[in-house]
N, C-alpha and C positions, 0 to 999 in steps of 0.2 A: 663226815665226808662220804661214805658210804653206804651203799642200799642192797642189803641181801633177800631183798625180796626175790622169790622166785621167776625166772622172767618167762611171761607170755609171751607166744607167737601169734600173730594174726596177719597170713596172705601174704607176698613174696616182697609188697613195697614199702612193709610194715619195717622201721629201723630200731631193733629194742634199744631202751635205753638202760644206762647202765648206771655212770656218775649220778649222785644228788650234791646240789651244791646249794647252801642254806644262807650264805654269808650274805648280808645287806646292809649298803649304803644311802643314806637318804641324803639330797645336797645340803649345804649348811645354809640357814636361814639367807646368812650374809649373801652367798651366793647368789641363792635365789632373788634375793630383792633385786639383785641389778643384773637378771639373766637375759638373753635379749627374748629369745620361746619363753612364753607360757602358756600353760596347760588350755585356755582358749582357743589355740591353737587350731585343737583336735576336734572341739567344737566348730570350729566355722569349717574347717574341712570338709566335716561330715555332713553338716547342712548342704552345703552347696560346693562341691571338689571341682566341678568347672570353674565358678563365680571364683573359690578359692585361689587358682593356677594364674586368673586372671589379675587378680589380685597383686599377687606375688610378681607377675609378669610386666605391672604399671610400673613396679620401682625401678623397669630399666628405662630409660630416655629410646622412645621411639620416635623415626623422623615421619611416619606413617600407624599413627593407633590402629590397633586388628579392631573388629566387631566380632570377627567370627573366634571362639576358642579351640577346639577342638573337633574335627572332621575324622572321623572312624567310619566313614561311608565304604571305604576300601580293607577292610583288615587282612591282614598284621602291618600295613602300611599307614600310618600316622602322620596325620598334617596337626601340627599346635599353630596358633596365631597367624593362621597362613594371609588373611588377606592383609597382616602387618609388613611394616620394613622399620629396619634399625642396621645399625652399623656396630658391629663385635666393639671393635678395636674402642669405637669412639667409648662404647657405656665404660671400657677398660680405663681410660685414658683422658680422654679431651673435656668430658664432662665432668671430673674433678677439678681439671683445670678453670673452668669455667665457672665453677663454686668455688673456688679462690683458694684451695689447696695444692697448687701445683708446688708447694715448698715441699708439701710432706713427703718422705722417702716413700718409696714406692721398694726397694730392692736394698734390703744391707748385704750386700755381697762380698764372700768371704772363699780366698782362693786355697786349695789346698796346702801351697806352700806361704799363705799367711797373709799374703798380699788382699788388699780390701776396696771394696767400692762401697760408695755410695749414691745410689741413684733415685732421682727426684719424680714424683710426676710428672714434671714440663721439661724435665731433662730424658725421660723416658720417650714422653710425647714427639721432642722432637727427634730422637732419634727414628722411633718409627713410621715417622713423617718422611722425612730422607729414606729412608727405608725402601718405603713404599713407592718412590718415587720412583729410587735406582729400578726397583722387579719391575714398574711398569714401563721406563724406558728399556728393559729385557723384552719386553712384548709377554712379557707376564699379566694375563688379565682375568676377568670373573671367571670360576669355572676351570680354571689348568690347576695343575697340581703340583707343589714346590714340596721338594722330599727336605727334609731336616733333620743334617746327624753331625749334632755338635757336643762339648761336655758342658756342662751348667755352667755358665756363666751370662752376664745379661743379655749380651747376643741370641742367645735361644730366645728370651724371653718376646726379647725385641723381634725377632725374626717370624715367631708364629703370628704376632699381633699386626704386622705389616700384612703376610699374606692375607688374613682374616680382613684387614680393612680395605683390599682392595675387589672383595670378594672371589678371591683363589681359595682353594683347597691346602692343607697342610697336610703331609704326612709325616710326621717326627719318628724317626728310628733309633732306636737306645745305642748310643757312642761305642757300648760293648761289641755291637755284633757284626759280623765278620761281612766280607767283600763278598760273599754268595748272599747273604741274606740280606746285605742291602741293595743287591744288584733284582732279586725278587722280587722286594715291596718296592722298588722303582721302576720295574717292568710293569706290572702288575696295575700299577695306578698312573704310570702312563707321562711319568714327573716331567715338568720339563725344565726345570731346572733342583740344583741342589744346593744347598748352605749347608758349609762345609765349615773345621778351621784347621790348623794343620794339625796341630792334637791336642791336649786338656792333661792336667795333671793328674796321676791316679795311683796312689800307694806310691809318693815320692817321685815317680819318674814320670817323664813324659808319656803318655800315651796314643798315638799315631793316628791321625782319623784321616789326613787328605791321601795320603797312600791307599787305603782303602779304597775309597771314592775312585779313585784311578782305577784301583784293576777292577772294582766293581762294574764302570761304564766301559771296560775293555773287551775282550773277546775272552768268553767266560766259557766256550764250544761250540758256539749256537752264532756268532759276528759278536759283532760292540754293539752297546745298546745305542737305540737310536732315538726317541724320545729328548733326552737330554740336552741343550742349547751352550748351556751355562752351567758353571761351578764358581757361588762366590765365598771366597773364603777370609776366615776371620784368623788376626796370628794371635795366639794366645801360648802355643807350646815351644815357637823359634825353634822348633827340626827342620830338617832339609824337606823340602818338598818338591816334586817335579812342577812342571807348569806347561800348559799347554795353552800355548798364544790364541789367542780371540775367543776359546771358547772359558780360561781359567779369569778371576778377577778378585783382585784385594779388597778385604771390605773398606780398608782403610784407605784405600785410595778413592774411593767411589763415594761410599754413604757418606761422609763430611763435605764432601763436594756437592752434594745433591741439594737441591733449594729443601728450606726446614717448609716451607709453604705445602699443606695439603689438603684439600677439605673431604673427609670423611662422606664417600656416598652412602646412599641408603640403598640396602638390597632386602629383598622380601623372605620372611621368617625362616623359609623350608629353605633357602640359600644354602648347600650346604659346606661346612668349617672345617671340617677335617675326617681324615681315616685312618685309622690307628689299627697297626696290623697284631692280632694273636692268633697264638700259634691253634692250628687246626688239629683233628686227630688224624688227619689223613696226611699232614707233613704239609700240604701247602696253607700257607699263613690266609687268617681269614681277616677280610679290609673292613672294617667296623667303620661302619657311614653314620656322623652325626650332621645333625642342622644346625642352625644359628639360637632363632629365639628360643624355642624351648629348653633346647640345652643350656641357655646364658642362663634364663632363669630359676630352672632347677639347680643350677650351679651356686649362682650366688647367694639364691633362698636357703640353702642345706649349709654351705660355707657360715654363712651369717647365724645361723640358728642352733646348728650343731656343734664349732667349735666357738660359739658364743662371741661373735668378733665384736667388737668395740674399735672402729678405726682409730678415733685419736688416741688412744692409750696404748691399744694392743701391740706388741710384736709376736708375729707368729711365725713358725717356721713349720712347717710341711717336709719332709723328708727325702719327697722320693723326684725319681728323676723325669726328667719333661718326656723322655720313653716310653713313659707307660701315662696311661690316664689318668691316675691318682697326681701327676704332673702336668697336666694338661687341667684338667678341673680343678685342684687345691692349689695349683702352683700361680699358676697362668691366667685362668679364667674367674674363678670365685674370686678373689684374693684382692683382686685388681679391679675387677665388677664394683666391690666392696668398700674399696678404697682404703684399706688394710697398708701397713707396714709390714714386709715380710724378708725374712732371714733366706738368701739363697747359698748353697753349699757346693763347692765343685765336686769335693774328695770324699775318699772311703772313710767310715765312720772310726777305723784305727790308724789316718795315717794324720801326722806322725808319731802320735802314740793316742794309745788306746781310752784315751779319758776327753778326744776329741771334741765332741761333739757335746757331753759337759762343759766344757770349757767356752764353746761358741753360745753355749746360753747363758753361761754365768758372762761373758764378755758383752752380750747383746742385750741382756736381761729379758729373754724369750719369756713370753709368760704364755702362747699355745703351743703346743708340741703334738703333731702330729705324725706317727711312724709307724713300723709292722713288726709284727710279731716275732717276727726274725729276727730283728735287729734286739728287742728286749731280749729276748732268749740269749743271744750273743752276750748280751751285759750281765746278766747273768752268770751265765759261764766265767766270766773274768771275776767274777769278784763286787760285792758293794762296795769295796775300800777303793776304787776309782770315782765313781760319782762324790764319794763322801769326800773325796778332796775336793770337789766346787760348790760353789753356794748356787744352788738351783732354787732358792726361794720366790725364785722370779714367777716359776710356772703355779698358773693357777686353773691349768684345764689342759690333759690329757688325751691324745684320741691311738689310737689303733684300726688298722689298713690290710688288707692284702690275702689274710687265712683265718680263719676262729684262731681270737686267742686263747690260751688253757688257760684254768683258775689260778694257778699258781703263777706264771707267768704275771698276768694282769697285777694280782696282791704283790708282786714284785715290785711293780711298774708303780703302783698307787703310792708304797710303802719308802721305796729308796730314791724314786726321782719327783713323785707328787707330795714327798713329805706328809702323806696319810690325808691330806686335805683336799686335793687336787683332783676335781671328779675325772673318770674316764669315761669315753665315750667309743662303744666297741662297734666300728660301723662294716654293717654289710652291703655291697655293692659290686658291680663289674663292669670292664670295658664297653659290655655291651645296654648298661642301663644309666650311663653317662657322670650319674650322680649317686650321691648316698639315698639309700631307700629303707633304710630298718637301722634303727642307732638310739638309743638314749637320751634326750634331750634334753642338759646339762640344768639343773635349778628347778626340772619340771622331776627325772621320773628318780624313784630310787634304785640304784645300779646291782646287777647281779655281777660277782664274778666270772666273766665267760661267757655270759649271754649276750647278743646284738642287740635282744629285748624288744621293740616294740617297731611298727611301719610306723616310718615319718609323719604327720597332718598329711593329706593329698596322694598318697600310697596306699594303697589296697593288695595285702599279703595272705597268701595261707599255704597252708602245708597240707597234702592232700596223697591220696592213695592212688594208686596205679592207674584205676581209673576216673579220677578227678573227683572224689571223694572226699570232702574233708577228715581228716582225722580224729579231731578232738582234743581236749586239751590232755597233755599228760601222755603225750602220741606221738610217733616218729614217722616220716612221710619225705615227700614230695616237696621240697619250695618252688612256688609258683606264685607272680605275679596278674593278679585277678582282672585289674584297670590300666589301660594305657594311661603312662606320666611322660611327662613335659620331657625329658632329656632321655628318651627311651633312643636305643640306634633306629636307624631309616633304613639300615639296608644290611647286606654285603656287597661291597661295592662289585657288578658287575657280575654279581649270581642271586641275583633275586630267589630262586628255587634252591637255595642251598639253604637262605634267609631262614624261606616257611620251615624245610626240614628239619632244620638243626633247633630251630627254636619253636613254633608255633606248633609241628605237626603234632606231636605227642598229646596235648590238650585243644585240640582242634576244633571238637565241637562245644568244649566250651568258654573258646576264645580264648586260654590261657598261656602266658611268656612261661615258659618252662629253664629255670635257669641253669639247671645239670647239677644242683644241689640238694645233699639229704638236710635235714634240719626237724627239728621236735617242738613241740610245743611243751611247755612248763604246767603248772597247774593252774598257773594265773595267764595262762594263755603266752606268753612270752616265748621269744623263739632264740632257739639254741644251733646256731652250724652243727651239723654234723659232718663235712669236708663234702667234695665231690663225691655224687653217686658211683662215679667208678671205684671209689676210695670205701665202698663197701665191702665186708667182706662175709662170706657165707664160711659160716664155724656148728657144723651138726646141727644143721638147719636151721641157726639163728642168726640173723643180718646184723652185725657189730660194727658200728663208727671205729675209724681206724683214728678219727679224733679224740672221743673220751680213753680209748687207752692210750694215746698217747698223753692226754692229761694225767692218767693217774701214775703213769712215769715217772712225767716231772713232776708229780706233785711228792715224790721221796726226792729225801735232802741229797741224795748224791747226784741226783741227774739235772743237766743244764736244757738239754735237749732231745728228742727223740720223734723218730719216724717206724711206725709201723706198720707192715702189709701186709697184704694173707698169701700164701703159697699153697700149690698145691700139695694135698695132703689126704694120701691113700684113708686112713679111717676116717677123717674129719671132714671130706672134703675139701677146706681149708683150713691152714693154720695159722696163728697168728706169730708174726717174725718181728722183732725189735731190733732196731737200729740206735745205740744211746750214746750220747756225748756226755762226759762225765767232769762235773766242776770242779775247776782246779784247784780250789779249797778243801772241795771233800777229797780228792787223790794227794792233797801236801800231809793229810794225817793219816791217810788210811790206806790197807792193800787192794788193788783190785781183785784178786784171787779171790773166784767164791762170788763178786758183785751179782753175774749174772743169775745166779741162782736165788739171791737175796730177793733180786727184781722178778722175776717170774711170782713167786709167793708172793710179793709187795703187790701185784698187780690182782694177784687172787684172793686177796685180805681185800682190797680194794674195792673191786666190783664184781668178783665171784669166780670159779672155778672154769668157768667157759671161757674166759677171758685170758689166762694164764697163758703166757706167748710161750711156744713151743722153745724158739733159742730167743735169747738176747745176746746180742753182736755188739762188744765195746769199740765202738769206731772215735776217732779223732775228729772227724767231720762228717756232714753230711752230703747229697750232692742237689746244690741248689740252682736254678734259674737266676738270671742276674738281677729280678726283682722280688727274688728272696722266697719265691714259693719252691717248696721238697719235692726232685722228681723221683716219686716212689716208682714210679713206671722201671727205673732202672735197679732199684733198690729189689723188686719183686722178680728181675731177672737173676739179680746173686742169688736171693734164696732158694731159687728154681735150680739152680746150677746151671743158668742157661748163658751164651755167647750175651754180653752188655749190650745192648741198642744203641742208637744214636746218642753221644751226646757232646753235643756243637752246641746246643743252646747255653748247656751249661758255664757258672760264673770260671769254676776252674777245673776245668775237661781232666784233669789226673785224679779227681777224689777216687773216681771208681775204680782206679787199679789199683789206688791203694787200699779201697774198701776191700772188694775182689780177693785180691792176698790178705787181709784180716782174718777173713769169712775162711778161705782152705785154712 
């Protein structure tokens, strides 16, 4: 597991590496015969990556076929299939029905206190049909912006797919975040109306969302926001909720009333579908602008290829919440494009006990699984003796979402949930690139532990030096996207000059999406995260991933988890600071007293003497984002001894005072 080679430095944006990870998986024949990708793939790509996009672009039903593919007349501003039109909702929906699958589930939906649905495609269809109706008797039409903050359940599903068919704008806001941040992204994008419900189940208890809505559209210092028309709301949690005459409305009074009659117009490619707000470095949230066609198609193409979908067979479940894009693209849009059966989840993955989420696959017989790194880390922590009580033989393809995952972690994930058979598929991707772009392709490549591994067919990647330099194989750098792709963002919505800066300026002159990620190349060229370039740290003058040490944390048997930063540090310049959660296996036999010392050495046995983290902090938790990413940014204030920063985003705002009092 380990490389004592000496480590070389070369130039400030050189990331030395340190982990070697040797372990290889090839898929099993069986697999392979019935994968939907093969290795062709990458050949017709490379012949022709327009001819390719186009390709891939036919499989959706357009009410207008494009001629034109791809318009980069204007860069960083990308037109795909502009002179086309189609309809989101319909390729979603109507078109399955019309190939005479409207029996098959579309949604097995599963509430967190147990209660179930199940919903059809032509039971789906019509709901969004009525749907759509109701927003456009709102005077909701192409072009306005309907904000979305519900908890999972098919309402969401249903709600984003109405907007999208009547060609409005969606912005979906995570059910977690407070009445200032959704009063933001509703100013912001200018909503005019909101789909709300009064709240959703979450760790056993109800959790409050039309309250929210309320003070959010209230006088927040600044008046009430004024944008807003309408709030229609869905009962799913039966709290008390206020109501405000002519402008509040029941879904259940409304959408069943609504005629089921709708005909799906056609709106032109660049139409665009939605803006999905992340967070910025500067505190105001940045509105990621996507479009219709190219995103459906790189959605569907990657859903279909990457987690291997088979619609009449498959049950797949996707993990995360319709919040974030990973729910928006695998939830909502691939899924449903594809004509897939898919598992949706209201509740936290331990309520009401911790073998959850085991149990909805052994009950549903999931056989994709797709989740993040977080969340394996957490099973982890508990113990294998909760999965082993279900029979997960169902799953037969694996994926991971959201941070590089560590080696260990993954070999976890293959060994106690994939039953050692079950390939993984470790994809890298972000809000702002719509779709998966670098992932494994399940039957085609042989899998490394830890590695994202290879760009998609029709993706063009490299990793490059400061100044747009390729690195080479065996080299730590820059990731950077070389080619505009189909489901690339169109904007920030309403600062185009924020757009170029934050993303284009840096690779300028040689057209390059710069994603704000370090990453290495392997010796077979394969590419390895190395976390955010902020997540770099300078240790006597050599640039350390604060990802491989934290792989080679958990890669000793006593650690579940761990987060590492660098702090300032008078000899070193920086040092390197460990934050570890510690499994409650290894703590039922053994003393802590003395761990963190064991782990300091364990890390310099690992990957060398540079590396060896000045303290390790045995913490209980860590402090995370509610879609499971480590905000080190506050982690790298205790070590500083400095006042804690913001943290409102965070899942549960007390970790850090109890981190804080750990740490004195």
């Amino acid at each position: 597991m380990s490389d004592q080679n000496p480590i070389t430095h070369a130039g400030s944006s050189q990331i030395d590496h340190l982990l070697t990870e040797d372990r290889r998986f090839a898929p099993s024949p069986e697999f392979a015969a019935s994968a939907v990708a093969t290795a062709e793939l990458y050949d017709r790509a490379k012949a022709d990556r327009e001819g390719f996009w186009a390709e891939q672009a036919r499989e959706l039903h357009w009410h207008k076929p494009f001629t034109e593919v791809l318009d980069w007349s204007n860069p960083p501003f990308a037109q795909w299939f502009a002179d086309g039109e189609l309809n989101v909702a319909y390729n979603c929906l109507d078109r399955h029905v019309a190939a005479g699958n409207g029996d098959r589930v579309a949604l097995l939906w599963e509430g967190e206190p147990g209660d179930e649905r199940r919903v059809t495609y032509a039971e789906l269809t019509d709901e969004v049909k009525r749907l759509a109706n109701v927003l456009e008797g709102l005077g909701v039409g192409q072009g306005d912006r309907v904000a979305i903050y519900l908890p999972m359940i098919p309402e969401a599903v249903a709600s984003m797919l109405a907007v999208a068919r009547i060609g409005a704008i969606h912005s979906v806001v995570f059910g977690g975040f407070s009445a200032d941040s959704l009063r933001a992204r509703i100013d912001d994008a200018g909503a005019k109306l909101v789909i709300t419900a009064d709240g959703g189940y979450r760790k056993g208890k109800v959790s409050a969302l039309k309250p929210a809505v309320d003070l959010a559209l209230g006088d927040r210092g600044a008046g009430a926001q004024e944008t807003v028309e309408h709030v229609l709301v869905v009962k799913r949690g039966g709290n008390e909720v206020d109501w405000a005459e002519g402008r509040d409305l029941w879904w259940h009074d409304v959408v069943p009333a609504a005629s089921g009659e709708h005909e799906a117009q056609a709106f032109p490619a660049e139409n665009p579908l939605f803006i999905l707000y992340t967070s910025g470095t500067t505190g105001k949230p940045k509105g990621i602008l996507h479009t219709s066609g190219g995103y459906l198609t790189q959605s569907a193409f990657t859903n279909k290829v990457v987690h291997d979908i088979h619609p009449e067979t498959d049950v797949y479940w996707c993990t995360a919440d319709i919040g974030w894009v990973t729910g928006h693209t695998y939830v909502t849009y691939g899924p449903l494009a594809n004509g897939a059966t898919q598992v949706l989840y209201e509740g936290t993955p331990d309520a009401p006990h911790p073998g959850r989420w085991w149990e909805i696959v052994q009950k549903y017989g999931v056989t994709v699984l797709y989740t993040a790194p977080t969340a394996i880390r957490s099973f982890m922590k508990l113990g294998r003796a909760i999965p082993k009580q279900f029979d997960l033989s169902s799953l037969r393809l694996l994926g991971s979402v959201g941070e590089p995952i560590n080696p260990e972690a993954w070999m976890w994930y293959r060994k106690i949930i994939g039953g050692k058979t079950a390939p993984i598929v470790d994809t890298w991707w972000q809000t702002e690139t719509g779709s998966i772009m670098v992932s494994a392709l399940p039957g085609v490549t042989e899998t490394k532990p830890g590695s994202a591994q290879v760009p998609l067919p029709g993706i063009s990647i490299d990793v490059v030096d400061e100044d747009g330099t390729h690195v080479g194989n065996g080299n730590g750098g820059l990731l950077v996207v070389t080619e505009p792709w189909p489901s690339m963002l169109r904007g920030i919505w309403g600062d185009p000059e924020r757009f170029v800066e934050t993303y284009w300026e840096k690779f300028q002159k040689q057209g390059y999406y710069f994603a704000g990620d370090g990453a290495r190349l392997d010796d077979d060229g394969d590419v390895w995260l190395l976390g955010r370039v902020d997540d770099v740290m300078n240790v006597s003058g050599h640039r350390l991933s604060t990802t491989e040490i934290e792989s080679a944390l958990v890669g000793n048997e006593a650690v579940a988890e761990a987060a590492v930063v660098g702090a300032s540090d008078e000899t070193t310049g920086q040092a390197v600071v460990a934050f570890v959660i510690i499994k409650q296996s290894y703590l039922d036999e053994n003393p802590v007293e003395g761990l963190g010392q064991i782990l300091r050495q364990w890390v310099g046995e690992q990957i060398g003497p540079i590396a060896r983290p000045r303290d390790v902090y045995i913490v209980g938790e860590l402090p995370k984002t509610r879609s499971g990413k480590i905000m080190r940014r506050l982690l790298r204030d205790v070590a500083e001894g400095r006042e804690v920063g913001d943290t409102t985003t965070l899942a549960d705002t007390a970790v850090m005072s109890v981190i804080s009092a750990q740490v004195k």
